[in-house]
Wavefront OBJ file of the C-alpha trace (Angstrom):
o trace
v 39.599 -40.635 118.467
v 35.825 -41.659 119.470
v 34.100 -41.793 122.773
v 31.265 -42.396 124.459
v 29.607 -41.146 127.335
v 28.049 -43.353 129.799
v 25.400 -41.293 131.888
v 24.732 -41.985 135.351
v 21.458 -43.232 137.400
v 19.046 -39.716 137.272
v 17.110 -39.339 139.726
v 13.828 -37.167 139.610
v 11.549 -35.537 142.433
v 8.092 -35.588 142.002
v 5.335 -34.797 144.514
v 1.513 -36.031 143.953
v 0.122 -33.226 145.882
v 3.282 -30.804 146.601
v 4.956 -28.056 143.863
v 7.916 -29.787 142.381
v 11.035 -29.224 144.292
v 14.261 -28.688 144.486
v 16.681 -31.941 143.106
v 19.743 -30.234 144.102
v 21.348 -32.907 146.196
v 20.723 -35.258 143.401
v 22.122 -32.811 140.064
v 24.318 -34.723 138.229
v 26.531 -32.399 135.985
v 28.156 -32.482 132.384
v 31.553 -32.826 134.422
v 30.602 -35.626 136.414
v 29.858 -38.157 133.433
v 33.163 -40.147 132.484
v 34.237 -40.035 129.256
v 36.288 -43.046 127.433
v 38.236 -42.270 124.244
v 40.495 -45.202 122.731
v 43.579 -45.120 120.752
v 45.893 -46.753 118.649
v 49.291 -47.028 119.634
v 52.063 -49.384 117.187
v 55.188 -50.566 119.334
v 58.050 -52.865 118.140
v 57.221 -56.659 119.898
v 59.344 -57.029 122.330
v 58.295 -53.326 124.373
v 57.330 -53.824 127.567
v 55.725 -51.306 129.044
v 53.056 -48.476 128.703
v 53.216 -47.072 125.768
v 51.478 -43.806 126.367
v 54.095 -43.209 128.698
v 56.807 -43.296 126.719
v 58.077 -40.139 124.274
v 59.095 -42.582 121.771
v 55.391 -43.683 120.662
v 52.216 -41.744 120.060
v 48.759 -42.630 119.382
v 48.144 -42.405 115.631
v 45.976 -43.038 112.659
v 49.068 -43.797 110.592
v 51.907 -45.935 111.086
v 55.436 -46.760 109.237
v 56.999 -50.497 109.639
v 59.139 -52.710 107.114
v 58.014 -55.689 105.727
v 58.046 -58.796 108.096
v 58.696 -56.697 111.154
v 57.615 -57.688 114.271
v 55.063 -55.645 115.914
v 52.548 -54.973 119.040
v 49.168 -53.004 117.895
v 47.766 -51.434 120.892
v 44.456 -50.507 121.689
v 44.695 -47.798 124.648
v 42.085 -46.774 126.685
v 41.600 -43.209 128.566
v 38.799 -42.085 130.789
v 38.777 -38.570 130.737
v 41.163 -37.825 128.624
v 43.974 -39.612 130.712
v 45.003 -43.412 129.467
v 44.492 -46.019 131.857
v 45.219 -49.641 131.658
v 43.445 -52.237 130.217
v 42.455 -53.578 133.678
v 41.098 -49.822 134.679
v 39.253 -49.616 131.613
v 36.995 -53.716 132.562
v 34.328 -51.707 133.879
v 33.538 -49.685 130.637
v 33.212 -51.959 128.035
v 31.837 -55.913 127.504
v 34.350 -56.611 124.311
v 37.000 -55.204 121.904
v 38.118 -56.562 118.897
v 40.920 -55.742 115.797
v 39.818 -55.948 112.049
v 43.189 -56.222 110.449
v 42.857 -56.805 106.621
v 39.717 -58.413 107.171
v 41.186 -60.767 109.441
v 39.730 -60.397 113.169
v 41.369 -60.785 116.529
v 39.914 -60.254 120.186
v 42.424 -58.989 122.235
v 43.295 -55.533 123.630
v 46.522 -55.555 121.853
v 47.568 -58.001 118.896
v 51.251 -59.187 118.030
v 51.371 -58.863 113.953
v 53.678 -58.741 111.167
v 52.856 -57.839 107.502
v 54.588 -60.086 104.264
v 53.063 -58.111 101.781
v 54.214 -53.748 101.774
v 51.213 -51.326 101.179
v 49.192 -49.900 102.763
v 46.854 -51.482 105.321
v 43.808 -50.934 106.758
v 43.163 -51.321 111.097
v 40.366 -51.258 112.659
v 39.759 -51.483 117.211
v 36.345 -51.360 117.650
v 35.039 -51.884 121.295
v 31.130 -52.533 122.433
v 30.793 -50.616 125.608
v 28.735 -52.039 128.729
v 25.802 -50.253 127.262
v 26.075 -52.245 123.863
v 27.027 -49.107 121.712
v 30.530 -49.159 119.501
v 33.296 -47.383 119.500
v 35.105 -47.966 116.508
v 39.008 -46.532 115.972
v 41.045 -46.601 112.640
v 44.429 -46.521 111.131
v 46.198 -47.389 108.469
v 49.824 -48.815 108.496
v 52.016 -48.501 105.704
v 54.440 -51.283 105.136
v 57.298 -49.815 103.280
v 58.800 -51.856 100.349
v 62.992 -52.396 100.994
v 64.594 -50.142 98.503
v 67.464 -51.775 97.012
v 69.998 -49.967 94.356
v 71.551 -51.847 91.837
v 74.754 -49.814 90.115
v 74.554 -50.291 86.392
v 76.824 -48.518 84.175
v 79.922 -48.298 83.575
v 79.636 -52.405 84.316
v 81.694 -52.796 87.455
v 85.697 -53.313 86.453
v 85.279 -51.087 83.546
v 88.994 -50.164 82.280
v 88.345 -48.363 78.821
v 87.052 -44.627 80.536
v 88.616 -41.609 79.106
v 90.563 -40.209 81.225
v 90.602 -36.771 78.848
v 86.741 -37.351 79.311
v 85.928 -34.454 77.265
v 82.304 -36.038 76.902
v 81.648 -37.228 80.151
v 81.117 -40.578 81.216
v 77.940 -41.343 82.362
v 76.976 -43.156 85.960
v 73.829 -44.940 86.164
v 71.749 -47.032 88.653
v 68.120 -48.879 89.233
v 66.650 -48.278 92.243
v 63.864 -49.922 93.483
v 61.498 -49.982 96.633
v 60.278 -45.965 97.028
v 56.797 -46.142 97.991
v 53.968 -43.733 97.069
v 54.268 -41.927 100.617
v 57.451 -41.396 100.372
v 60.007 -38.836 98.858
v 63.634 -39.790 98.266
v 66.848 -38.282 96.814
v 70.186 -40.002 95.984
v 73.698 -38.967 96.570
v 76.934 -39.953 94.672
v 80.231 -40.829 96.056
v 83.129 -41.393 93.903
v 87.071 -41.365 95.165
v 90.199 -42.566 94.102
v 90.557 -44.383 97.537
v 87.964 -47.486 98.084
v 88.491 -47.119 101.580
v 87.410 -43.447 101.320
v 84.283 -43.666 98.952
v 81.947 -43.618 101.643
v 83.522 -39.981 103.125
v 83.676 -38.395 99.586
v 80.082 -36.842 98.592
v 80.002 -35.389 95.038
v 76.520 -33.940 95.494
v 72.648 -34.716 95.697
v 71.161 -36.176 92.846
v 67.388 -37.399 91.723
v 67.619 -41.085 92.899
v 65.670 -41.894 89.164
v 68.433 -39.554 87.008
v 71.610 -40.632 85.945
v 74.578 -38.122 86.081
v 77.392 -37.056 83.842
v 81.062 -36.799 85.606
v 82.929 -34.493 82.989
v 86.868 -33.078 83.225
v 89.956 -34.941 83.792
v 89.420 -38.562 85.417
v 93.322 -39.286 85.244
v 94.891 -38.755 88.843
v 98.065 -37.016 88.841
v 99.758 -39.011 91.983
v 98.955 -42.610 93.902
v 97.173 -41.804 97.124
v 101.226 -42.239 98.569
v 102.273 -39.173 96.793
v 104.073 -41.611 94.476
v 103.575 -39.876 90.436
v 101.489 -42.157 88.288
v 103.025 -42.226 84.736
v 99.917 -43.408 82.858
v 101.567 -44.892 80.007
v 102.069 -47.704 82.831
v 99.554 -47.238 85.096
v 95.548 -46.122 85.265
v 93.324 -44.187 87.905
v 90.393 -46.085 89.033
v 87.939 -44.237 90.057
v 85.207 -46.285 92.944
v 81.868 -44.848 93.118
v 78.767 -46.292 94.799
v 74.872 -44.679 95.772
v 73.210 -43.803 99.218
v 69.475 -43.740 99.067
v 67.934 -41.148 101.522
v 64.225 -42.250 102.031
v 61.658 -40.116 103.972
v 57.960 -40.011 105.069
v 56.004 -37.593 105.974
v 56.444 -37.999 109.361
v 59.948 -37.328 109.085
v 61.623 -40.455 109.680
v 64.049 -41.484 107.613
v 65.765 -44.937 106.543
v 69.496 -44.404 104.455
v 70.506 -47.284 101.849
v 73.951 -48.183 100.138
v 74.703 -49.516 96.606
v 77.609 -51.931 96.394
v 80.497 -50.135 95.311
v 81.703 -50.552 91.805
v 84.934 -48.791 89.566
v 86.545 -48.275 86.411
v 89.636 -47.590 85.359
v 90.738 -44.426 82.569
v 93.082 -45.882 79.561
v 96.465 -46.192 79.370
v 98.432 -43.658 77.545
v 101.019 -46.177 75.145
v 100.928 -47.876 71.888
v 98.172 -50.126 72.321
v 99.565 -52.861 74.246
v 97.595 -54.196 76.941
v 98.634 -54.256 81.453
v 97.111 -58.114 82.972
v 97.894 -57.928 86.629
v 97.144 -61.275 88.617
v 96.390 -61.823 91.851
v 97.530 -65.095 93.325
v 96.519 -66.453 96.818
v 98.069 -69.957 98.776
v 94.841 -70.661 100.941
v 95.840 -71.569 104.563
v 99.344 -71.622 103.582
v 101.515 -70.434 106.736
v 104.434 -70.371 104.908
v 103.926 -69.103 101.299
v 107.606 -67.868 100.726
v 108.770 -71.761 101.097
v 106.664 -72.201 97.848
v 107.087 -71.670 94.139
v 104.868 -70.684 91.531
v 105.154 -71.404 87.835
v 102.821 -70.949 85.138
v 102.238 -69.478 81.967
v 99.922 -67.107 79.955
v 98.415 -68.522 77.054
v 97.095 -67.350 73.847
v 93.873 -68.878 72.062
v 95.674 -70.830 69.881
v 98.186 -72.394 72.760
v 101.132 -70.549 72.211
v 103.060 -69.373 75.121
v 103.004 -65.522 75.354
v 104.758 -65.269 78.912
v 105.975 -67.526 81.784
v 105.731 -66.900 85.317
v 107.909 -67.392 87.804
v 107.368 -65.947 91.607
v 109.624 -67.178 94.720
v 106.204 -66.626 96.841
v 102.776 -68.509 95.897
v 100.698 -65.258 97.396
v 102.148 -62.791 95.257
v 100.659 -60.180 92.438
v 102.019 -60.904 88.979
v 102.092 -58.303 86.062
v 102.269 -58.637 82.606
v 102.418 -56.210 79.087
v 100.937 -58.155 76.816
v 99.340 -57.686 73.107
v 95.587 -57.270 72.994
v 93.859 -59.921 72.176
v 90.869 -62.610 73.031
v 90.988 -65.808 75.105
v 93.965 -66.125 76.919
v 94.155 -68.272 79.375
v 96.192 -68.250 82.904
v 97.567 -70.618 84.391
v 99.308 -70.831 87.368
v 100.832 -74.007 90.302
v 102.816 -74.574 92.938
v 105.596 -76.470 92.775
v 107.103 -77.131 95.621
v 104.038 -77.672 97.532
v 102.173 -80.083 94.981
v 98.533 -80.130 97.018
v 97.798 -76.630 96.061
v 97.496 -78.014 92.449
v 96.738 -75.506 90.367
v 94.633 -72.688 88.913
v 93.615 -70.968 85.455
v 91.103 -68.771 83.880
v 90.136 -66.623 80.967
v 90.299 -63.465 80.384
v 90.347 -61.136 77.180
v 92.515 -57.929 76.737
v 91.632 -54.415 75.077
v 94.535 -51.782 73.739
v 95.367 -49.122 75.999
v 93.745 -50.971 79.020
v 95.001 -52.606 82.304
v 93.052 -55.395 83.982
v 93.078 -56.523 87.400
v 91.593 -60.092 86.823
v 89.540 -62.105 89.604
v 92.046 -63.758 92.046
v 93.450 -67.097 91.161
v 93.348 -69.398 94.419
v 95.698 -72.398 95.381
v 93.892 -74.568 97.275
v 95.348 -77.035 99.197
v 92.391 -80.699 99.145
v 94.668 -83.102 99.729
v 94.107 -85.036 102.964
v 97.204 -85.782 105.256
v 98.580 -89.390 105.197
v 100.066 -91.445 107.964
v 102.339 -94.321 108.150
v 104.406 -95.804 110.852
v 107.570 -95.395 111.488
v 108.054 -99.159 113.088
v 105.767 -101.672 112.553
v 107.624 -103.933 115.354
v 109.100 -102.122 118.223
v 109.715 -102.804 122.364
v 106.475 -102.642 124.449
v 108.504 -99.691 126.366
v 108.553 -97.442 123.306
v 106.772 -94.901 122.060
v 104.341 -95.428 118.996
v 105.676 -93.031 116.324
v 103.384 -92.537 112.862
v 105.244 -89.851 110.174
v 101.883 -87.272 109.072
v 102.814 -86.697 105.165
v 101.863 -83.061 103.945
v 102.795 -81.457 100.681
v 100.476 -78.601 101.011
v 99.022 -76.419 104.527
v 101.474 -78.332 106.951
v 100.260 -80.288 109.654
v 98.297 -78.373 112.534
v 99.993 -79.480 115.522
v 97.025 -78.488 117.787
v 94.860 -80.693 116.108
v 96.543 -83.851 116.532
v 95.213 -86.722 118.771
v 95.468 -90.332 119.803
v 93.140 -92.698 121.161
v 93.739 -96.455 122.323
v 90.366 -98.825 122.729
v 88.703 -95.035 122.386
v 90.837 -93.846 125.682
v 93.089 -90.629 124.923
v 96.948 -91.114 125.631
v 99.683 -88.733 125.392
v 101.109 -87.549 122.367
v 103.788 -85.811 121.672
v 103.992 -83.706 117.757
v 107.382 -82.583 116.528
v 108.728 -82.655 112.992
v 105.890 -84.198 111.025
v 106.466 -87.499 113.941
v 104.059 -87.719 116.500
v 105.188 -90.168 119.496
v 102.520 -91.877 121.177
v 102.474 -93.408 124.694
v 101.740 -97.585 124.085
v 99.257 -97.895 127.154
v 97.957 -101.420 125.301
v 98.560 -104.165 127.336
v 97.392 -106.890 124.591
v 95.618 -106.132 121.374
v 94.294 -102.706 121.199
v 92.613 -100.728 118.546
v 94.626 -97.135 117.677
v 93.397 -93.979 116.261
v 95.300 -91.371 114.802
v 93.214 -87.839 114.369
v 95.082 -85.213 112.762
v 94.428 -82.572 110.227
v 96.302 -79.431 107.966
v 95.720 -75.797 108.530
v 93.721 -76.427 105.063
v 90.854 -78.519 107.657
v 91.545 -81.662 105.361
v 91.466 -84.552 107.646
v 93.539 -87.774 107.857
v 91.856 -90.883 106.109
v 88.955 -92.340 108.901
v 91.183 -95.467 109.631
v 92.413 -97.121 112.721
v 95.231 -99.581 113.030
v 95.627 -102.915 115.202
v 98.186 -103.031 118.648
v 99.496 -106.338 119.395
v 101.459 -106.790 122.579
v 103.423 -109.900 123.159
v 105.700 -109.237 126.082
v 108.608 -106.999 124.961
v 107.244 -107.083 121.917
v 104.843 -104.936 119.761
v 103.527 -104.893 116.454
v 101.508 -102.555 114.513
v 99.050 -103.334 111.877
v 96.965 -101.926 109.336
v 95.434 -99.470 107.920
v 91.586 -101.335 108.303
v 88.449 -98.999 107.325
v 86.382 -98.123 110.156
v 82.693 -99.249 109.708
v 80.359 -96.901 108.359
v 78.841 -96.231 111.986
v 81.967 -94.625 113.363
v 82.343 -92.335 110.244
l 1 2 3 4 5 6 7 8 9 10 11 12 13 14 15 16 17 18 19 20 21 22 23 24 25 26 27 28 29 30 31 32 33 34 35 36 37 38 39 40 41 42 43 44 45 46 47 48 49 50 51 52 53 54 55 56 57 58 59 60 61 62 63 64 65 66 67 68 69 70 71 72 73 74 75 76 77 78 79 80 81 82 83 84 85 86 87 88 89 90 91 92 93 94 95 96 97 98 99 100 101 102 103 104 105 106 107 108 109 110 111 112 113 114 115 116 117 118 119 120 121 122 123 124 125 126 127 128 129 130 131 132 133 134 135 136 137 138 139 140 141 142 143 144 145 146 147 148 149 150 151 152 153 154 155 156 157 158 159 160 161 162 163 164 165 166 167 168 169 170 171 172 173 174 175 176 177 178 179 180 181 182 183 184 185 186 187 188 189 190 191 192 193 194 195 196 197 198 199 200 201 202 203 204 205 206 207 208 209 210 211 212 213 214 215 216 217 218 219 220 221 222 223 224 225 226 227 228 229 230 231 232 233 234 235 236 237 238 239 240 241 242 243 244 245 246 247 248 249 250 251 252 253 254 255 256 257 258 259 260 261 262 263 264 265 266 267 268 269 270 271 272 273 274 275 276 277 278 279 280 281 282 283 284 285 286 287 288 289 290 291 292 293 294 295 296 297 298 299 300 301 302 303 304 305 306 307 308 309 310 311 312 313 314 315 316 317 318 319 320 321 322 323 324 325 326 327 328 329 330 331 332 333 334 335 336 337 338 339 340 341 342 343 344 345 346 347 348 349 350 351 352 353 354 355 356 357 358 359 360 361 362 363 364 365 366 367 368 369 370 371 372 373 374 375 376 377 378 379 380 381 382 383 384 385 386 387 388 389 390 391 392 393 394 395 396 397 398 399 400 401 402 403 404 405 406 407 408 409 410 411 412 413 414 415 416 417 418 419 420 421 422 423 424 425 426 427 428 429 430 431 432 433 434 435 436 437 438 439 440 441 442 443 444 445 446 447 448 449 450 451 452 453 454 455 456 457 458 459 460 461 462 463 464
């Protein structure tokens, strides 16, 4: 903190032909002469306020922010010793200016934000209304995000032994500690994903690895339920929090993703696939079917499948081997299509492959169910769906772009003939799947009783 004093007008008694005497009415005294001092102050953008009044920010010649934060740099004034406003402090200086990485700005306080981390140099430097400086520094150190990136075992891993007599080892990167700032890491591992996060093993060097050793095998489910292991594995999840301080004793926590690995299975060698299957946007998966069939390299069939529900888990003991390929369809409801993949399997493990999704792309259809019918009826159209259903909620009808009634029920929906010659119709609708009906319209023709329905015509590009 620097300061200047600014003396006052001293006046001095002198006599031509009289002693010298006494100035006491006109003493001016070390107290009297007002002192400014100027600080630095760093609050986030949007504070409002005085800062100097608040017990969350302190004047400082070092300062912690992340990279592309948005800040306010303060220069605060105080005239003896106690901060006053910019306004209060007009009177005691002509200019003030900020040297921020030898970029310059003339303001009392400057909104900033730094792209690049480091460390970086600030400098308020005010001219007072005698013409002498007052110069203030700081340096503000832009902390680099720390990121952690689990490596080994690779996430998924099923071939850990669950004896484990050696250990297995757990490692990670981690990137993004600064120079002025100390760190240590912290392991979590638990046989419950949903747990990981509440189950510590201990603090760690964030730039070691670390060995778990004993028996990895789980003796029960987390139901109670007893895992034989010549069936079934224990996966173990395990992720990293990053605890970053600096030295003024703030502190900023970061997570790893979480990844796991599974222990081997005690059998013969044979080999546990378990498939997950998913019907997107399918309200009704139990009113499917699925069929497929696992596939070896060379095409043969090594297993067929056959669930009653398309969202369903399937298991399968297979032989190890390379290059099988999944594949899996609905058929009852033929827009799901279907799905496959690839996958290779190791002795003794069990592998929970990616999910397999049905997804349902096939756009609704609509067709009338009357091309000629009496004026005084109501317009029905039948909206085809193999796949998501139709989402009632979504359907609506417009005549010569005016909104009529409709009524949906049963894949039919009735609509209320307000045409009174030739009208244009159109039919929104879509499936819970968000595939739309084709952009078409149809024709109205009224001709007393009578009315006929034509079409479908393409709609011009501009009403797409």
């Amino acid at each position: 903190m620097n300061y200047k004093i600014f003396p006052l007008s001293i006046a001095f008694c002198t006599a031509i032909t009289l002693p010298l005497i006494s100035c006491s009415d006109s003493e001016i005294h070390a107290s009297d002469v007002p002192e400014l001092t100027q600080s630095i102050f760093v609050v986030p953008e949007g504070y409002y306020g005085d800062p100097y009044n608040d017990m969350r920010y302190a004047s400082s010649d070092k300062f912690y922010v992340n990279i592309n934060e948005k800040i306010r740099i303060c220069g605060i004034y105080a005239i003896n010793g106690e901060y006053v406003s910019t306004d209060k402090a007009i009177p005691y200086y002509i200019t003030h200016k900020w040297n921020i990485d030898n970029n310059e700005a003339s303001a009392s306080s400057i909104y900033y934000s730094f792209d690049k981390a480091g460390a970086h140099e600030v400098t308020f430097e005010t001219i007072d209304h005698l013409g002498d400086t007052l110069q203030t520094k700081a340096t503000i150190y832009v902390n680099t995000p720390t990121t952690i990136t689990l490596q080994s075992p690779a996430n998924n891993y099923n071939q850990a032994d669950g004896d484990n007599e050696d250990g297995i080892e757990l490692s990670w990167g981690i990137s993004g500690i600064d120079p002025w700032e100390n760190s240590y890491c912290t392991l979590y591992a638990s046989y419950n994903e949903k747990k990981i996060w509440d189950s510590p093993l201990g603090n760690v060097e964030c730039t070691n690895s670390v060995n778990l050793i004993g028996e990895l095998n789980a003796d029960v489910t987390e139901k109670g339920d007893t895992i034989n292991h010549s069936i079934e594995t224990s996966t173990i999840y395990w992720g990293i929090r990053a605890t970053i301080k600096n030295e003024t004793g703030l502190f900023e926590q970061t997570y790893s993703d979480v990844f796991n690995f599974s222990t081997k299975l005690k059998n013969d060698g044979a080999a546990i696939v378990e498939i997950p299957v998913v019907s997107q946007f399918n309200p009704f998966p139990e009113k499917s079917k699925l069929t497929g069939a696992i596939l070896s390299a060379a095409g043969d069939t090594l297993s067929k499948i056959a669930e009653d529900k398309s969202t369903t888990n399937i298991q399968k003991t297979l032989s190890p081997q390379s290059n099988i390929k999944i594949v899996i369809c609905d058929a009852i409801r033929t827009e799901y299509g279907c799905d496959s993949m690839t996958i290779n399997l190791a002795p003794n493990t069990k592998t929970i492959t990616d999910t397999l999704y049905l997804r349902d792309k096939v756009k609704p259809n609509l067709t009338p169910v009357y091309t000629d019918l009496p004026t005084t009826a109501s317009i029905k159209f039948v909206i085809l769906d193999n796949g998501s259903g139709v989402n009632g909620t979504k359907v609506l009808a417009t005549i010569n772009a005016d909104t009529v009634q409709t009524k949906y029920e049963s894949n039919v929906v009735s609509i209320t003939n307000t045409c009174h010659k030739e009208c244009t119709l159109v039919i929104n609708a879509e499936d819970y799947a968000r595939n739309k009906v084709p952009n078409v319209y149809w024709k109205i023709k009224v001709n007393g009783s009578e009315t006929k329905i034509s079409g479908p015509f393409a709609k011009p590009e501009d009403d797409k």
